[in-house]
Backbone as CSV, one residue per row, in Angstrom:
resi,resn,N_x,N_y,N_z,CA_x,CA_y,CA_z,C_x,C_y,C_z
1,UNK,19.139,17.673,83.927,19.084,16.653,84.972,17.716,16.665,85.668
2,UNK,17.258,15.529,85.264,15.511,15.335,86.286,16.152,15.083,87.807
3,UNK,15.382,15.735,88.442,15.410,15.882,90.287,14.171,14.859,90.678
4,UNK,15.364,14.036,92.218,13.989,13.370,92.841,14.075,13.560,94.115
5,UNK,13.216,13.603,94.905,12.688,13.455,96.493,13.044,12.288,96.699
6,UNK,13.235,12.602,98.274,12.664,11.226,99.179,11.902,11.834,100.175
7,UNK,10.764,10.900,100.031,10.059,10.756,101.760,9.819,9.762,102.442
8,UNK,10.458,9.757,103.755,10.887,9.144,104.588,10.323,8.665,106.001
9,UNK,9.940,8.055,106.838,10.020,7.584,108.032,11.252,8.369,108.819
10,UNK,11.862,7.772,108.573,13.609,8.016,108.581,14.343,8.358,107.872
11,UNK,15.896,8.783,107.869,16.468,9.002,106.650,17.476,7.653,106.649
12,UNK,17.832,7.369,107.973,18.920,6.485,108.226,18.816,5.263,108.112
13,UNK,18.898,4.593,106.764,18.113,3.239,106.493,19.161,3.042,105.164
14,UNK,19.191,1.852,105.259,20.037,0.872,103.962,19.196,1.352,102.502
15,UNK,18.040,1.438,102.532,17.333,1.619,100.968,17.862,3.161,101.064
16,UNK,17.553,4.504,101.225,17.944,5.538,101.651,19.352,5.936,101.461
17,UNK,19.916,4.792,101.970,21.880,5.065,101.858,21.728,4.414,100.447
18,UNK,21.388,3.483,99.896,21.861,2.655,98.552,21.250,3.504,97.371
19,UNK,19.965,4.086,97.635,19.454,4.292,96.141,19.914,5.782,95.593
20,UNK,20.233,6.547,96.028,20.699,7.974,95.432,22.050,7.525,94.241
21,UNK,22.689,6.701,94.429,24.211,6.328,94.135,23.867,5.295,92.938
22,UNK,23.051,4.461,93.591,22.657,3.688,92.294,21.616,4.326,91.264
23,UNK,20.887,4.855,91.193,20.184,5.614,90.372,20.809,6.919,89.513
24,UNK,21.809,7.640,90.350,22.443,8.237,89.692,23.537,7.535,88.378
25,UNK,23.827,6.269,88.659,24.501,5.530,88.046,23.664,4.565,87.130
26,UNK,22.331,4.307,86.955,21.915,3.529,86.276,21.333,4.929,85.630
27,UNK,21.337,5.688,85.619,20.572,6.630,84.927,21.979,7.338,83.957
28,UNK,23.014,7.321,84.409,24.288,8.000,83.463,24.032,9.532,83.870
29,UNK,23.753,9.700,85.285,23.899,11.504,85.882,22.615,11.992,85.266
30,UNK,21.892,11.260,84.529,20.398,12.128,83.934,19.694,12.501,85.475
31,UNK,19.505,11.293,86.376,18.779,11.853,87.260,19.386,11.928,88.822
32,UNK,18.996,12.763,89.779,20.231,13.024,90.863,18.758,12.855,92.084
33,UNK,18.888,12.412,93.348,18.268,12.639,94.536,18.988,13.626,95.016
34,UNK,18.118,14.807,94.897,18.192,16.292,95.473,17.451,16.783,96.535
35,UNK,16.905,16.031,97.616,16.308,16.778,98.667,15.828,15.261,99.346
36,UNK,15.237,15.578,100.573,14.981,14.399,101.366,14.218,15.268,102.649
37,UNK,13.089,14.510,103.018,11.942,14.643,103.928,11.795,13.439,104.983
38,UNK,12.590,13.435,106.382,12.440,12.121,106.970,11.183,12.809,108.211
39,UNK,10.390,12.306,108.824,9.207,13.122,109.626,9.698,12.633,111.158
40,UNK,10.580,11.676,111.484,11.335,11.568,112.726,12.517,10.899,112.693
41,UNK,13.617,11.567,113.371,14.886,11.096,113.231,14.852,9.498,114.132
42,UNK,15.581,8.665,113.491,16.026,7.187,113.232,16.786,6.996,115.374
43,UNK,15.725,6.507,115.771,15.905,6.163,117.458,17.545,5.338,117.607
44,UNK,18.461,5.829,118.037,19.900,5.251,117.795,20.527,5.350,116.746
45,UNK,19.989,6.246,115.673,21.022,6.379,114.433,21.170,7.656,114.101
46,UNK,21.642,8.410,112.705,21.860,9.494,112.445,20.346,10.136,112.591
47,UNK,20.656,11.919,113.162,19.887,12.075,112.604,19.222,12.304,110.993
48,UNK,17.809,13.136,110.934,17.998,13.340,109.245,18.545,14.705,108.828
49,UNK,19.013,15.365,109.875,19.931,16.618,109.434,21.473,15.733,109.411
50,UNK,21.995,14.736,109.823,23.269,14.444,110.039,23.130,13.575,108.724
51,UNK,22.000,12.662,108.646,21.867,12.313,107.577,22.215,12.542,105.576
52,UNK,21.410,13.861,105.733,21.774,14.821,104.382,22.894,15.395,104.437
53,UNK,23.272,15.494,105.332,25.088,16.405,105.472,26.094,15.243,105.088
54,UNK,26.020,14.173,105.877,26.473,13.044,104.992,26.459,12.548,103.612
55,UNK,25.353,12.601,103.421,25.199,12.259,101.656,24.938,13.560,100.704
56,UNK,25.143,14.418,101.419,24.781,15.435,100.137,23.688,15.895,99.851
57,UNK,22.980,15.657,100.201,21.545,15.592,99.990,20.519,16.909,100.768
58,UNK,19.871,17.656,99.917,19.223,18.993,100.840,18.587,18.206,101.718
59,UNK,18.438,18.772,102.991,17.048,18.210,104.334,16.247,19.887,103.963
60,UNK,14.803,18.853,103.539,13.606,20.310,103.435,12.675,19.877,104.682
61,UNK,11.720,20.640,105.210,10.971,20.129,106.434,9.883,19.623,106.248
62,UNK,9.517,19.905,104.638,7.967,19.160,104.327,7.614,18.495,103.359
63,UNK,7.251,17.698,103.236,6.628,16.780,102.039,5.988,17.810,100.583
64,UNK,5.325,18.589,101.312,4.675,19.585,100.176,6.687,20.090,99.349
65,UNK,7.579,20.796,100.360,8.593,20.482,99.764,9.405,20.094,98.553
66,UNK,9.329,18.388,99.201,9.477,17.615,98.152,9.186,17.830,97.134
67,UNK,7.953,17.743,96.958,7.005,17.875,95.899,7.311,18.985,94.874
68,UNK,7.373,19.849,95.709,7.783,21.223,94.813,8.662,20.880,94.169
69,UNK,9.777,20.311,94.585,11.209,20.510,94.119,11.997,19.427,93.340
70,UNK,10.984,18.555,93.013,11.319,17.233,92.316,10.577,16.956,91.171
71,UNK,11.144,16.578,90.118,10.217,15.436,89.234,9.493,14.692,89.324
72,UNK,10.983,13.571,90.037,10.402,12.234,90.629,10.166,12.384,91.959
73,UNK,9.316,11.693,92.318,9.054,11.219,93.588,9.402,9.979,94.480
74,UNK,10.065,9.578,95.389,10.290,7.750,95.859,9.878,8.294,97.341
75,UNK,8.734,7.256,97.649,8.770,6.887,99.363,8.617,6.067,99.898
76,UNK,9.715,6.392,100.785,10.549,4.631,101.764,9.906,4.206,102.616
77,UNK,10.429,4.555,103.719,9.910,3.517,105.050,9.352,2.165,104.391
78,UNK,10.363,1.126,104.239,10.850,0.719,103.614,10.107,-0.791,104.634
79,UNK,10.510,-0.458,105.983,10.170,-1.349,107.002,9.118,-1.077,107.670
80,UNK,8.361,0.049,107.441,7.432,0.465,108.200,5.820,0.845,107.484
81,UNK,5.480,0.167,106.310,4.307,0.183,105.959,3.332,1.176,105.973
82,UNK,2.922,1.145,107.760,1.968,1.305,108.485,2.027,3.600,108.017
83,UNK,3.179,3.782,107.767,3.244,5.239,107.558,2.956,5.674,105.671
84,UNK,2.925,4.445,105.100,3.051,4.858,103.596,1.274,5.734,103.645
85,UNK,0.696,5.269,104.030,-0.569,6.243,103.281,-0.511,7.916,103.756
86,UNK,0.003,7.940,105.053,0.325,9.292,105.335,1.344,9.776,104.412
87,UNK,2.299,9.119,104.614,3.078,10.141,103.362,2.893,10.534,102.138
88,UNK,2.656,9.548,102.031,1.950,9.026,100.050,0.899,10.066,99.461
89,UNK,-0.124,10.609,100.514,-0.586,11.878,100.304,-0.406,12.741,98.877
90,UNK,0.504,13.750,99.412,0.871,14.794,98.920,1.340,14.146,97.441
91,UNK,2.511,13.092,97.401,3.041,12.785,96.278,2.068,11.697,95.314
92,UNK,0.740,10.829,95.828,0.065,10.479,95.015,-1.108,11.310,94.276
93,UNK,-0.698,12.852,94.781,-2.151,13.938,94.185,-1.178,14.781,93.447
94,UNK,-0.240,14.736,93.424,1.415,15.758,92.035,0.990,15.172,91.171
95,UNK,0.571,14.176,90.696,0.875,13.780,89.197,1.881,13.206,88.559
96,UNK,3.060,13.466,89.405,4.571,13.083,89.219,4.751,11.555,89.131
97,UNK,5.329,11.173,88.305,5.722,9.245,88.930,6.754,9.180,90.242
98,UNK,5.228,8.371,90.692,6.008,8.641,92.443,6.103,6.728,92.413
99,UNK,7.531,6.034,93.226,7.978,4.748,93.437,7.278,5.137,94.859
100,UNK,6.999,3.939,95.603,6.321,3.702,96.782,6.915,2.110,97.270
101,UNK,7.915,2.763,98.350,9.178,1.111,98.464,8.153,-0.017,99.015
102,UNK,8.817,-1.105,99.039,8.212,-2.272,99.632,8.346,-2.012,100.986
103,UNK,7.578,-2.812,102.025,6.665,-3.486,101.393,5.068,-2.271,101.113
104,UNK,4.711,-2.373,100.129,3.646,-1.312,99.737,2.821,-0.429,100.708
105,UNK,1.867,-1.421,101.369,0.979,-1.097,102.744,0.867,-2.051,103.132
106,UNK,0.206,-1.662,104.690,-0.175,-2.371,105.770,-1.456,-3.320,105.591
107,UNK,-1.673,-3.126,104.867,-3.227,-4.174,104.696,-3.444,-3.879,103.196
108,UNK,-4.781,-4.828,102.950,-5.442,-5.108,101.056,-6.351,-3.437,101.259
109,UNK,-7.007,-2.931,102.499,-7.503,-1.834,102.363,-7.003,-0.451,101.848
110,UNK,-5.497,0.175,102.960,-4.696,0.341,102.437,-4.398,0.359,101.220
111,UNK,-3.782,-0.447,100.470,-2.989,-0.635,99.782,-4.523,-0.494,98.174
112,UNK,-5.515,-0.803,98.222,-6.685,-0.443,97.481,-6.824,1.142,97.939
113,UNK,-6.814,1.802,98.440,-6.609,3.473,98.633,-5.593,4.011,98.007
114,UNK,-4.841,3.721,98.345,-3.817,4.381,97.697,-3.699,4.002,95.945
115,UNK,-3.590,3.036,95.528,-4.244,2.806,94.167,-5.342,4.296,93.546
116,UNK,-6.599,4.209,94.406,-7.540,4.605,93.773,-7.079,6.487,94.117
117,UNK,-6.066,6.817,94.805,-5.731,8.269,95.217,-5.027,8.513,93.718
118,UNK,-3.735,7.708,93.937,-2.954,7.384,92.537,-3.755,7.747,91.356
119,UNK,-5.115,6.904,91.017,-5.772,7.203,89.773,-6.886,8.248,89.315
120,UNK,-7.204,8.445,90.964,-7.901,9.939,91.068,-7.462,11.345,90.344
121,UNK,-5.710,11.220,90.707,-4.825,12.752,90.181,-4.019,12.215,88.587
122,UNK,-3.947,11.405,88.238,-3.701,10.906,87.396,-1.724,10.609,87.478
123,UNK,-1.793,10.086,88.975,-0.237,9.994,89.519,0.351,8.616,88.890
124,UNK,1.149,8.791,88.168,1.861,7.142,87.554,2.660,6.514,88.924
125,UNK,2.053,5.516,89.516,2.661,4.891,90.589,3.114,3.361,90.668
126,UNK,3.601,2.979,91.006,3.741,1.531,91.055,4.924,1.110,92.861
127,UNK,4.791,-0.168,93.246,6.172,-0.769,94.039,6.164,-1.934,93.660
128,UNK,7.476,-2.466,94.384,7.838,-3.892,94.206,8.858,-4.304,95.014
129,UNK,8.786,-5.709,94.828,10.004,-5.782,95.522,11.294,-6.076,94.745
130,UNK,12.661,-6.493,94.624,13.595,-6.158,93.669,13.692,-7.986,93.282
131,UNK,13.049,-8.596,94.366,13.667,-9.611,94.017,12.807,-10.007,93.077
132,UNK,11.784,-9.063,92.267,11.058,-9.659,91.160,11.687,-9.688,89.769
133,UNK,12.886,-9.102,90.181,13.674,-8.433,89.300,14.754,-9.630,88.781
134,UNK,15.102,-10.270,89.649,15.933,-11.593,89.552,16.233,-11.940,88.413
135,UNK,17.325,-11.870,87.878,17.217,-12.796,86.584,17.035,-14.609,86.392
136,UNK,17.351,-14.799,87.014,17.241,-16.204,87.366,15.462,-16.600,87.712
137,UNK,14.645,-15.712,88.347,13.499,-15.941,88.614,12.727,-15.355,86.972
138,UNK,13.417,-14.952,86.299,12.715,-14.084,84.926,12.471,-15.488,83.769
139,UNK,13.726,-15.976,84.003,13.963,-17.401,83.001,12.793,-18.170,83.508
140,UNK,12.083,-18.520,84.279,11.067,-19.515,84.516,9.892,-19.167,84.069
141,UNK,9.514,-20.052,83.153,8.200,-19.909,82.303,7.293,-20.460,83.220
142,UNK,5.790,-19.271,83.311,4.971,-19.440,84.163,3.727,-20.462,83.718
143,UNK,3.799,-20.221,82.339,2.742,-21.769,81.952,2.878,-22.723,82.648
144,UNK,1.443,-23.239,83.071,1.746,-24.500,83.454,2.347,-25.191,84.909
145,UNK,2.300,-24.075,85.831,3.627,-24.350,87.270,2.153,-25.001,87.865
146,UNK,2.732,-26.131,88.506,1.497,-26.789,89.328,1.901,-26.302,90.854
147,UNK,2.788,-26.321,91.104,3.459,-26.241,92.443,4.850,-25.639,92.897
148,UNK,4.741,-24.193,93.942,6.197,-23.729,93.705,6.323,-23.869,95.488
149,UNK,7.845,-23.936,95.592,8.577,-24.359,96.830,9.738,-22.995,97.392
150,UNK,9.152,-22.083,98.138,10.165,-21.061,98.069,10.390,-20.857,99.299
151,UNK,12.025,-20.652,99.516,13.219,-20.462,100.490,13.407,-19.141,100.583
152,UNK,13.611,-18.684,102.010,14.394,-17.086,102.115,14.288,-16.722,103.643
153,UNK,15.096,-15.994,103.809,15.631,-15.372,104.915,14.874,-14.104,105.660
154,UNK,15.028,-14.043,106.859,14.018,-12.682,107.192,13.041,-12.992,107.617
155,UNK,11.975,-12.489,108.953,10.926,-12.297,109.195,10.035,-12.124,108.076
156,UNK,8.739,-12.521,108.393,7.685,-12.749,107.795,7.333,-11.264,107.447
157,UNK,7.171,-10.814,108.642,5.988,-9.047,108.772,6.876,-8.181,107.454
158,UNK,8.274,-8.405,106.794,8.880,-7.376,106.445,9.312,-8.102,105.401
159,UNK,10.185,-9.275,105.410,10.782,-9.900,104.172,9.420,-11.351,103.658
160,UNK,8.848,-11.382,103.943,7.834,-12.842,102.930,7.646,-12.021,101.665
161,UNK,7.195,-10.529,101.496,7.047,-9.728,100.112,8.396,-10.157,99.065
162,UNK,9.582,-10.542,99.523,9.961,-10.732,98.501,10.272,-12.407,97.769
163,UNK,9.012,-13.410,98.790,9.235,-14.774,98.410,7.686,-14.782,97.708
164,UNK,6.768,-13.886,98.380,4.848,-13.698,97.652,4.984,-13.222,96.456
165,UNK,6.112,-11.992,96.465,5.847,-11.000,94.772,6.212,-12.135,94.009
166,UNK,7.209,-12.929,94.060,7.847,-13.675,92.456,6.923,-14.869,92.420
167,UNK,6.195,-15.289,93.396,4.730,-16.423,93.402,4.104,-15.695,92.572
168,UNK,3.051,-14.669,93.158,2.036,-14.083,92.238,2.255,-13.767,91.271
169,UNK,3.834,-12.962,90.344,4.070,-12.650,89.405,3.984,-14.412,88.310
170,UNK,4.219,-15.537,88.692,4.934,-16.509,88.168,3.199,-17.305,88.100
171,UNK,2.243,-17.096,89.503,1.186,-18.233,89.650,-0.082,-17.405,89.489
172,UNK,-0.074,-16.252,89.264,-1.429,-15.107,89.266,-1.656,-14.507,90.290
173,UNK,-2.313,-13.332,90.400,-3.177,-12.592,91.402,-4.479,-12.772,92.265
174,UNK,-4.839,-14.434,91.854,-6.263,-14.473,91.879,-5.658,-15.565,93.249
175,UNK,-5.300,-15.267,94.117,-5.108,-16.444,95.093,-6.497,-16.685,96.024
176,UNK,-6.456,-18.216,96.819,-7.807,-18.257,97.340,-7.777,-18.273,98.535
177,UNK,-6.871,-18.636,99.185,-6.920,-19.613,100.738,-5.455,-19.099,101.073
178,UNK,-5.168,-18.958,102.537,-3.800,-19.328,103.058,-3.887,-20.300,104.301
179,UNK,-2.924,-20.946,104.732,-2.891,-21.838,105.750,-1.270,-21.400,106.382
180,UNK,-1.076,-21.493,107.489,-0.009,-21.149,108.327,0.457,-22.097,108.509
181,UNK,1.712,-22.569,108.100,2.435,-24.341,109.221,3.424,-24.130,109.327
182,UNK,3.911,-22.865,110.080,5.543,-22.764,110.323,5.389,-22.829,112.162
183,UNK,6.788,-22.538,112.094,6.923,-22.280,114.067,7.017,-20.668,114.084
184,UNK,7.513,-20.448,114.785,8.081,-19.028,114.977,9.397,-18.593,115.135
185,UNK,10.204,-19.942,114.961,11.805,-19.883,114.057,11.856,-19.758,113.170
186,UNK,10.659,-20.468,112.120,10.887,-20.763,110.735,9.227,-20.267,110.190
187,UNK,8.745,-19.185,110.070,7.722,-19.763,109.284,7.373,-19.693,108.035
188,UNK,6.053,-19.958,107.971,6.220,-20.966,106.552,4.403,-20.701,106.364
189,UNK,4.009,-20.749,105.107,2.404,-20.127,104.498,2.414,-20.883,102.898
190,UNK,1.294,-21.807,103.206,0.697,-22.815,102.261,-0.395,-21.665,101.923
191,UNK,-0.097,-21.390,100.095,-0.678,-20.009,99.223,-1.809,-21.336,98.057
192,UNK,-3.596,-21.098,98.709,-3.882,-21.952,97.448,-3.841,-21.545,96.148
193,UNK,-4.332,-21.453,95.081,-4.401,-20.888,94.224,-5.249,-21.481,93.056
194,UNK,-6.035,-22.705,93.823,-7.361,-23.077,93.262,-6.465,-24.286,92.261
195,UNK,-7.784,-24.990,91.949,-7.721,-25.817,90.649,-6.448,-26.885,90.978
196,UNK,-5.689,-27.224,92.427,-4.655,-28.169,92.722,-3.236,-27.599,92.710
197,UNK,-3.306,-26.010,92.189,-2.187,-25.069,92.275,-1.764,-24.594,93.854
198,UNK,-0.609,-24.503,94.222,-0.475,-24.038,94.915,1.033,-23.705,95.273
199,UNK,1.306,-22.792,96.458,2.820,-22.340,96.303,3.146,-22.136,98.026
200,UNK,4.451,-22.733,98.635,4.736,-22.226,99.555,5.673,-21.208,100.096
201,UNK,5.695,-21.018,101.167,7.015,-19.429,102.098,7.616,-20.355,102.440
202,UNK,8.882,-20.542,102.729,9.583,-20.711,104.017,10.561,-20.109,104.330
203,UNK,10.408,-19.511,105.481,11.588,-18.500,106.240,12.258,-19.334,106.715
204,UNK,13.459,-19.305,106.309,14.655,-20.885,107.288,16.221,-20.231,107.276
205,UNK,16.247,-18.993,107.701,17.611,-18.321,108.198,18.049,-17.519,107.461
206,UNK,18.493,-16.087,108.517,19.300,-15.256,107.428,19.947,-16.070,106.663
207,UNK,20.975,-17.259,106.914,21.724,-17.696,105.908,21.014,-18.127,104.551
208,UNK,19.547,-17.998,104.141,19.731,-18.903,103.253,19.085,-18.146,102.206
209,UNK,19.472,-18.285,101.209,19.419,-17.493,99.696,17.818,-17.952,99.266
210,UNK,17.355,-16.393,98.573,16.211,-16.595,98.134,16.286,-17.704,96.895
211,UNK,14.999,-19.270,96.842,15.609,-20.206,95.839,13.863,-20.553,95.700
212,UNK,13.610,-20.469,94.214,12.398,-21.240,93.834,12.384,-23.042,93.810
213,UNK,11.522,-23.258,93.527,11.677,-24.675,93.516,10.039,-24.889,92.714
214,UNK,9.877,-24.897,91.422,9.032,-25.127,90.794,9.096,-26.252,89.745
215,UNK,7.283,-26.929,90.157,6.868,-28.395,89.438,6.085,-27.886,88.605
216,UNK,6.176,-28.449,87.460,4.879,-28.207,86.643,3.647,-29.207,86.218
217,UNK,2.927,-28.704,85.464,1.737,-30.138,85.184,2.568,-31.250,84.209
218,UNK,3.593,-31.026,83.525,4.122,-31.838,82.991,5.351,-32.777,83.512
219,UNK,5.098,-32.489,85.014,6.096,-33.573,85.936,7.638,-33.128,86.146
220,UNK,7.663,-31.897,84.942,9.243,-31.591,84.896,9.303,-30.637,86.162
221,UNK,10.491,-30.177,86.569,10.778,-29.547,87.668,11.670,-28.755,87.129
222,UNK,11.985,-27.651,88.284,12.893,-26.351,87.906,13.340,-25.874,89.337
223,UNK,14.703,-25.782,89.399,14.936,-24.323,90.326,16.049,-23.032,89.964
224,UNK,15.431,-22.410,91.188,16.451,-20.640,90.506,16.553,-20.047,91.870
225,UNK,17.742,-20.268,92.135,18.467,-19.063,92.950,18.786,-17.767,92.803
226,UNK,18.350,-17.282,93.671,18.203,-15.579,92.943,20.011,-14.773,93.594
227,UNK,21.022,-15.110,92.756,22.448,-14.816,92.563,22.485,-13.741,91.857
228,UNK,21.737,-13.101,90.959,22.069,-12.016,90.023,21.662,-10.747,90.753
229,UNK,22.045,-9.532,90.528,22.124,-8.463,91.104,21.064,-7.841,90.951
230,UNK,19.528,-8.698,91.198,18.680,-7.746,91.464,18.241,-6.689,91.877
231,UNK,18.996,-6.507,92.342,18.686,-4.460,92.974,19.330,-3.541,91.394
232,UNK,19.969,-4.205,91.286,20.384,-3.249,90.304,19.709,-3.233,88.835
233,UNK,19.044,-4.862,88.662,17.979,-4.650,87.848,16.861,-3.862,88.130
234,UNK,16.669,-3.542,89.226,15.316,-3.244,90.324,15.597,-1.235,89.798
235,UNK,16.872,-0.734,89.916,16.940,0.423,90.174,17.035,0.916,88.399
236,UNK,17.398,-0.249,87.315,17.552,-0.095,85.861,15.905,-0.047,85.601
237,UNK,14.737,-0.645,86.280,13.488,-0.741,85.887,13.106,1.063,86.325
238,UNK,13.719,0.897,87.688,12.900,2.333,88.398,13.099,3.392,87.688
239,UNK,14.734,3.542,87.066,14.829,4.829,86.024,13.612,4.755,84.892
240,UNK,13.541,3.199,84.278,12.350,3.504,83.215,11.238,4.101,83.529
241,UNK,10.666,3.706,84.633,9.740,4.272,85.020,9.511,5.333,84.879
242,UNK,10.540,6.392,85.821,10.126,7.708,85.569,10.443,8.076,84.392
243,UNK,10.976,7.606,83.523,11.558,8.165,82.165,10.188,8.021,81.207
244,UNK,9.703,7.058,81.512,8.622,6.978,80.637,7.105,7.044,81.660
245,UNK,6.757,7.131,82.926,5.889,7.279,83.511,4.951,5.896,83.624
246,UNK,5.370,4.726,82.820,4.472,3.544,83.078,5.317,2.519,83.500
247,UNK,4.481,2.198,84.850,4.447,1.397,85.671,4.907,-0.366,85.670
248,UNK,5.559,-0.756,86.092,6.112,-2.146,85.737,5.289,-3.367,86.022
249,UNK,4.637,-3.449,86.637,4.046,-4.175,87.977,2.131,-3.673,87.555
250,UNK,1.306,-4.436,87.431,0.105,-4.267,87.168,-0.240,-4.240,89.375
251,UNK,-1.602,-3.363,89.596,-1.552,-3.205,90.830,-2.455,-4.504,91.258
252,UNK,-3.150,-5.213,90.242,-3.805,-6.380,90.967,-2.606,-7.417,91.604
253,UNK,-1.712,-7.039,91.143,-0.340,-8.166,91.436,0.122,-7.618,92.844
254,UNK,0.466,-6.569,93.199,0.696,-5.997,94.208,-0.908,-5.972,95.290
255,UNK,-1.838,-5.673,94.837,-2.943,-5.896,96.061,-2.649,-7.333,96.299
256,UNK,-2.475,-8.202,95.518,-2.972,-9.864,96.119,-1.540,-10.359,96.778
257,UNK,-0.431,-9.069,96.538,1.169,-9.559,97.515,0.325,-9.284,98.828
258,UNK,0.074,-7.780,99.045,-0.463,-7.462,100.303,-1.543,-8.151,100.841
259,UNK,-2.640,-8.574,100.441,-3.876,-9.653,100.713,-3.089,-10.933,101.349
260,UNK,-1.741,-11.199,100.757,-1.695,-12.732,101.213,-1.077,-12.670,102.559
261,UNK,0.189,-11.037,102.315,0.817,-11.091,103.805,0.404,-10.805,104.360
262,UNK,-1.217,-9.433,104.428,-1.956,-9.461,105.967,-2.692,-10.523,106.386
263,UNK,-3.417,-11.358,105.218,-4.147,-12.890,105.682,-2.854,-13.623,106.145
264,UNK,-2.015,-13.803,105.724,-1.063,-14.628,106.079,-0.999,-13.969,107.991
265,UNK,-0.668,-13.566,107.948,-0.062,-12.827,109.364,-1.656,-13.035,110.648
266,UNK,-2.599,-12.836,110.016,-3.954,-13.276,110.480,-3.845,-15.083,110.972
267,UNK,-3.535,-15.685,109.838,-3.849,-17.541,109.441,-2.420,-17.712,110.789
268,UNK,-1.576,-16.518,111.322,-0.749,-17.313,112.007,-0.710,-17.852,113.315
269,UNK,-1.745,-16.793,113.470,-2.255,-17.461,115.046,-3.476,-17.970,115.224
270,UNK,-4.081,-18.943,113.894,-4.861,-20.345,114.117,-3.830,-21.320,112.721
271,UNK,-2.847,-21.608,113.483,-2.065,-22.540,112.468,-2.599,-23.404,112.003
272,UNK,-2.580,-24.513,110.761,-3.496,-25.336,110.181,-4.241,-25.231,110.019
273,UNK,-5.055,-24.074,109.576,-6.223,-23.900,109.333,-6.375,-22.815,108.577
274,UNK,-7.145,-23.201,107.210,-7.045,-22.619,106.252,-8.396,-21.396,106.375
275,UNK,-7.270,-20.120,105.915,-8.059,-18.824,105.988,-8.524,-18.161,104.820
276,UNK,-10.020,-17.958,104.698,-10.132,-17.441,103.227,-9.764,-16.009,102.840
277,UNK,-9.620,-15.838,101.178,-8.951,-14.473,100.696,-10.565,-13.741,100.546
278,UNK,-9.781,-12.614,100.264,-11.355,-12.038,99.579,-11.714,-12.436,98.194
279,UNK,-12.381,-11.591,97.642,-12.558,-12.142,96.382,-11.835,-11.255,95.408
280,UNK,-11.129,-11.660,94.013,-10.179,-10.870,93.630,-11.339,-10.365,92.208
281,UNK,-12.213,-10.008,92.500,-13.336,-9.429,91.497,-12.466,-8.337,90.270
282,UNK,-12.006,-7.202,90.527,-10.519,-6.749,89.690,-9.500,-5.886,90.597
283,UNK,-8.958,-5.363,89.687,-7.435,-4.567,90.221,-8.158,-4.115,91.296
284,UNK,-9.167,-3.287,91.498,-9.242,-2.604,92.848,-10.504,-3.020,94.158
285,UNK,-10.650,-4.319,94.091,-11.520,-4.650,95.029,-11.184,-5.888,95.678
């Protein structure tokens, strides 16, 4: 049985409670989450000693820890970005295939560091978000999309990663421009993508299901509601991963998710007005 870590923000979190159970189960008991590292207990929730006593799970006090005592590697903070490069440390210099949850990092700087730490130790790393995983978003052939129209639920700062990843995966990495035209009930990020391409966000209520809405140059149209049990495709990819150590997700695809949501989040407080990207020269610049 291969052993994995978690390191954590917290322990007391929905990704945290879901993935030990599902991984043990998409893997057929090959691989088990055996230890867990949260660096401050969850303000109104379990702690991360009440945490592991609950699920089974050893509480060790240090990341180095982890490390020791695992194969795999996964680290969460899941909602909190801003802590992945601190943690990420220790487990992007093991060597180990370490998962690194959505949303990746806090910025294109960020998120280009940790890449180049990753390839420094020769650490197999990758993230994503699950809803790239979609089957319904897999069926849409990316030749050719002139224009995509995308729906979903959730704040911008935390959930737009999973309406940007299935754009860039579907329209490229090389995006140019963003423009802001939502409110702050609903918002919403016009993605250029050069040459008359382009793709939008719109946040319009927990109620409403992640749904593409793609035109192509040939006038035909398409949509896909993402109904299929992406997480569980999401957690069938993650076993490959460590099983085989290569990565699902190329990282220029993931820098230009993060490029669009920190420009995006920038473009929101001068609305209508289009903000330029950097330049997507390759994977790491």
């Amino acid at each position: 049985m291969k052993k994995i870590g978690f390191v954590d923000l917290h322990l007391d979190q929905f990704h945290a409670n879901k993935y030990p159970g599902w991984i043990e189960q998409a893997s057929n008991g090959t691989m088990k989450v055996v230890c867990a590292y949260g660096k401050q207990d969850k303000e109104g929730g379990l702690t991360n000693e009440a945490w592991c006593k609950e699920n089974g799970i050893e509480q060790v006090h240090s990341i180095e820890e982890v490390v020791e005592r695992s194969d795999y590697l996964i680290v969460l903070s899941p909602d909190n970005p801003e802590y992945h490069e601190e943690l990420s440390q220790l487990p992007l210099a093991s060597g180990k295939p370490t998962y690194i949850d959505k949303t990746f990092a806090p910025d294109r700087k960020t998120a280009i560091r940790l890449f180049e730490l990753a390839a420094k130790h020769g650490t197999p790393m990758y993230s994503t978000s699950a809803l790239r995983f979609a089957s319904e978003y897999a069926e849409l052939d990316s030749a050719g999309i002139q224009t995509i129209s995308s729906w979903g639920p959730g704040a911008f700062s935390n959930y737009s990663i999973h309406q940007i990843e299935p754009i860039v995966q579907l329209m490229g990495s090389n995006p140019k421009r963003v423009m802001f035209t939502g409110t702050v009930e609903s918002p919403a990020l016009l993605i250029d993508f050069g040459e008359g391409r382009q793709a939008a966000v719109n946040h319009l209520g927990d109620n409403c299901p992640f749904t593409l809405g793609v035109r192509y140059d040939s006038g035909s149209f398409k949509q896909a509601t993402a109904n299929s049990n992406f997480f569980g495709a999401f957690i069938e990819n993650l076993v490959h991963f460590f099983e085989t150590g290569k990565p699902a997700v190329d990282p220029a695809e993931t820098i230009a998710v993060i490029t669009i949501i920190e420009y995006g989040l920038k473009a929101s407080t001068t609305p209508y007005v289009w903000v330029e990207l950097p330049v997507f020269a390759n994977n790491l610049q």
